[in-house]
N, C-alpha and C positions, 0 to 999 in steps of 0.2 A: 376244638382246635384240630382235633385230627381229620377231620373235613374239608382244613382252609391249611391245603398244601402252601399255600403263599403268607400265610402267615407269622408276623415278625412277633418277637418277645423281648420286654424290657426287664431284666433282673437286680434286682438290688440286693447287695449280700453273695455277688456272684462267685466271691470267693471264701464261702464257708462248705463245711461239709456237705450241707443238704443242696449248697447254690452251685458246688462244681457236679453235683450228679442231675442234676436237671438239668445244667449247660449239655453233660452230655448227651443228656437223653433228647434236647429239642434239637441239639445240631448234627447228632445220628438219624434222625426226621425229617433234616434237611431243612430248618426253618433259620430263620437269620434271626440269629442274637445277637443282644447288646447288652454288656454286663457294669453294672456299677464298681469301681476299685477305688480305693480311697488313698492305696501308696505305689510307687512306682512296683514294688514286692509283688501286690496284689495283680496289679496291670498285667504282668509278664505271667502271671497264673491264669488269669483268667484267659488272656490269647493259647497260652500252651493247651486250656483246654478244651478251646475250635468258638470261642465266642470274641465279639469287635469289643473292646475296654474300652470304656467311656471313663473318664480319670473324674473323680468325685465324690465328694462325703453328704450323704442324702442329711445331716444335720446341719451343712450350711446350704442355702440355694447359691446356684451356678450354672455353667453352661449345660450339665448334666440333666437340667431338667427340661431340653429343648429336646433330647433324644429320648425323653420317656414315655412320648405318645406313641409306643404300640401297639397293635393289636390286642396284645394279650400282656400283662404286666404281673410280674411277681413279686409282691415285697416282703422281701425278707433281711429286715432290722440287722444289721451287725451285734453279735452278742459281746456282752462284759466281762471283760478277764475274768474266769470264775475264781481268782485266788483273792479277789474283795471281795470282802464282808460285809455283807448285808444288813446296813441300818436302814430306822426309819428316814432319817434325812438323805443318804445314799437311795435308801428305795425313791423317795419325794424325787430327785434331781436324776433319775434314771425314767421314771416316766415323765418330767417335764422333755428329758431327750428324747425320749420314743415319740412324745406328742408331735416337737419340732419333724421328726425324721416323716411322720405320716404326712401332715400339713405340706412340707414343701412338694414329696411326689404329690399325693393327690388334688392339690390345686393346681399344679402343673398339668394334670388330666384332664382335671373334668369338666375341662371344653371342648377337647379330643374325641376323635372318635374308635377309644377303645373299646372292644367288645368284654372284655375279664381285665377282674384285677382280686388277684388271688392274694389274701392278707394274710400271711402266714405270722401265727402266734406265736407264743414261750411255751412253754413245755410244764412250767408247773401252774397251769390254769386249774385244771381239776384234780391235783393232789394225785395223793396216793389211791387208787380204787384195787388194787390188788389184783388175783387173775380175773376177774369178770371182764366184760365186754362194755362198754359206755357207749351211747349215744350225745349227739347235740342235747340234748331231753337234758342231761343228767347237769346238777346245779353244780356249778365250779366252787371249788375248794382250795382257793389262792395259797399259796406259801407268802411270806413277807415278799419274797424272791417274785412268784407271781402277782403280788398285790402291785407291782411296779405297772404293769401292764393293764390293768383294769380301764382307768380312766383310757386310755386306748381303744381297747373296745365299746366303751361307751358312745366315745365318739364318732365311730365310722356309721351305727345308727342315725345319726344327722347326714354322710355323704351319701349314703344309703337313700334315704329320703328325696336328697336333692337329685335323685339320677345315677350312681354311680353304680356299676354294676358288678358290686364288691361280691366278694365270696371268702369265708372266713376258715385256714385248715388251724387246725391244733393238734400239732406234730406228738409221737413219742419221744423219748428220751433216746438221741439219732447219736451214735458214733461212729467215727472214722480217725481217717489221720489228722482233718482240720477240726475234730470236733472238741470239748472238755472230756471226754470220757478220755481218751488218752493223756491228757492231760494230769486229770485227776487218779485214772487206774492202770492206764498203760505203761506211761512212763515209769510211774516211780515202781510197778512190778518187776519190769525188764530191768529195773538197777537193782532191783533186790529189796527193797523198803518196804513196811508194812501203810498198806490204805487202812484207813485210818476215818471215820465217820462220827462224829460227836453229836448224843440225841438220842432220838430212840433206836432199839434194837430191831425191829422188824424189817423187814425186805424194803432195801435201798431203792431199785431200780428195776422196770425191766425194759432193756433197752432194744431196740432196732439195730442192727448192723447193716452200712452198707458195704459192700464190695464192686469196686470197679476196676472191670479188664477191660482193654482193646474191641471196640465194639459191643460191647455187652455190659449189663449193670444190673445188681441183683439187692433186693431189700427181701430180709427176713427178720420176723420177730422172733426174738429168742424166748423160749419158755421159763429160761434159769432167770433167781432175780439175784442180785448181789447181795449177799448179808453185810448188815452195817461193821465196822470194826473185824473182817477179818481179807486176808490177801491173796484172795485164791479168786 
């Protein structure tokens, strides 16, 4: 992409933590974006941060899916309130959504003539590995939370097949202001409340931060990992 100065991107998820710091990083690049937003909230986020809102929820089809033939396509799933709880019939009707969410963009494509369509995964595909380093190589160790997402993956092997020219990332565990990690460890810190993790005691997380200022955008991975059940 950084080749094809002219190249457009379609985003889905444009307004979550990791979709407003690639908005800003492709239209710091000067490409023309078009960002998926599923409420009027989101709309006015996504334009504040320099991308065209396309008004749309990638689980129903709609006009939304007339603007996704671009060059270069991102998708990235809207995440679930992390404050639900994780059954097996909530995991079942969480990847029946995610299957819908894929299906509508990628038939909408792939008759187009995109070049990339960047699949961006969940975050607990391969579990805990601890500090070591992983590869594609290494065999995924689903949590219930990732078993949601499985049959997902299963399936883009088929659009794959057919011509699509899928590319698969599996993000770390990403926070910011729109992500759960404040949700889950920021918020109730700043009020004063104990985080709180029920399960085992070993090392929770170790998560990516991003920061964005004015022109500039920075991704570090932190070396500290959160211990379960304590608030620091």
């Amino acid at each position: 992409m950084a080749r094809d100065h002219a190249a457009t991107a379609f985003i889905t998820g444009a307004d979550s933590c990791v979709g407003r710091a690639l908005v800003d990083v492709l239209v710091a690049r000067g490409r023309h974006v078009l960002g998926l937003a599923p409420t009027v909230e989101a709309v006015k986020r996504v334009r504040l941060a320099g991308a065209v809102p396309v008004m749309g929820d990638p689980i129903e089809p709609g006009h939304w899916q007339d603007e996704a033939a671009a060059d270069w396509v991102f998708h990235l799933a809207p995440q679930t309130p992390c404050t639900l709880r994780i059954t097996p019939k909530r995991a079942a009707a969480l990847a029946n959504a995610r299957a819908l969410m894929d299906a509508h963009l990628l038939d909408a494509v792939a008759a187009g003539t995109t070049r990339r369509i960047v699949f961006v995964a969940d975050t607990s595909c391969y579990g805990a590995t601890g500090a070591r380093a992983i590869t594609e190589d290494e065999p995924p160790k689903p949590s219930l939370w990732g078993s949601c997402f499985t049959p997902a993956f299963d399936r883009l092997d088929g659009y794959v097949v057919a011509g699509l020219p899928i590319v698969t990332a599996l993000p770390g565990w990403v926070y910011g202001n729109g992500s759960w990690f404040r949700e889950r460890v920021i918020e109730p810190v700043m009020a004063g409340r104990r985080v709180l993790q029920f399960g085992a005691t070993g090392p929770w997380v170790s998560p990516i931060h991003v920061t964005i200022v004015p022109e500039r955008w920075y991704i570090s991975q932190s070396s500290a990992q959160l211990a379960a059940g304590t608030s620091s």
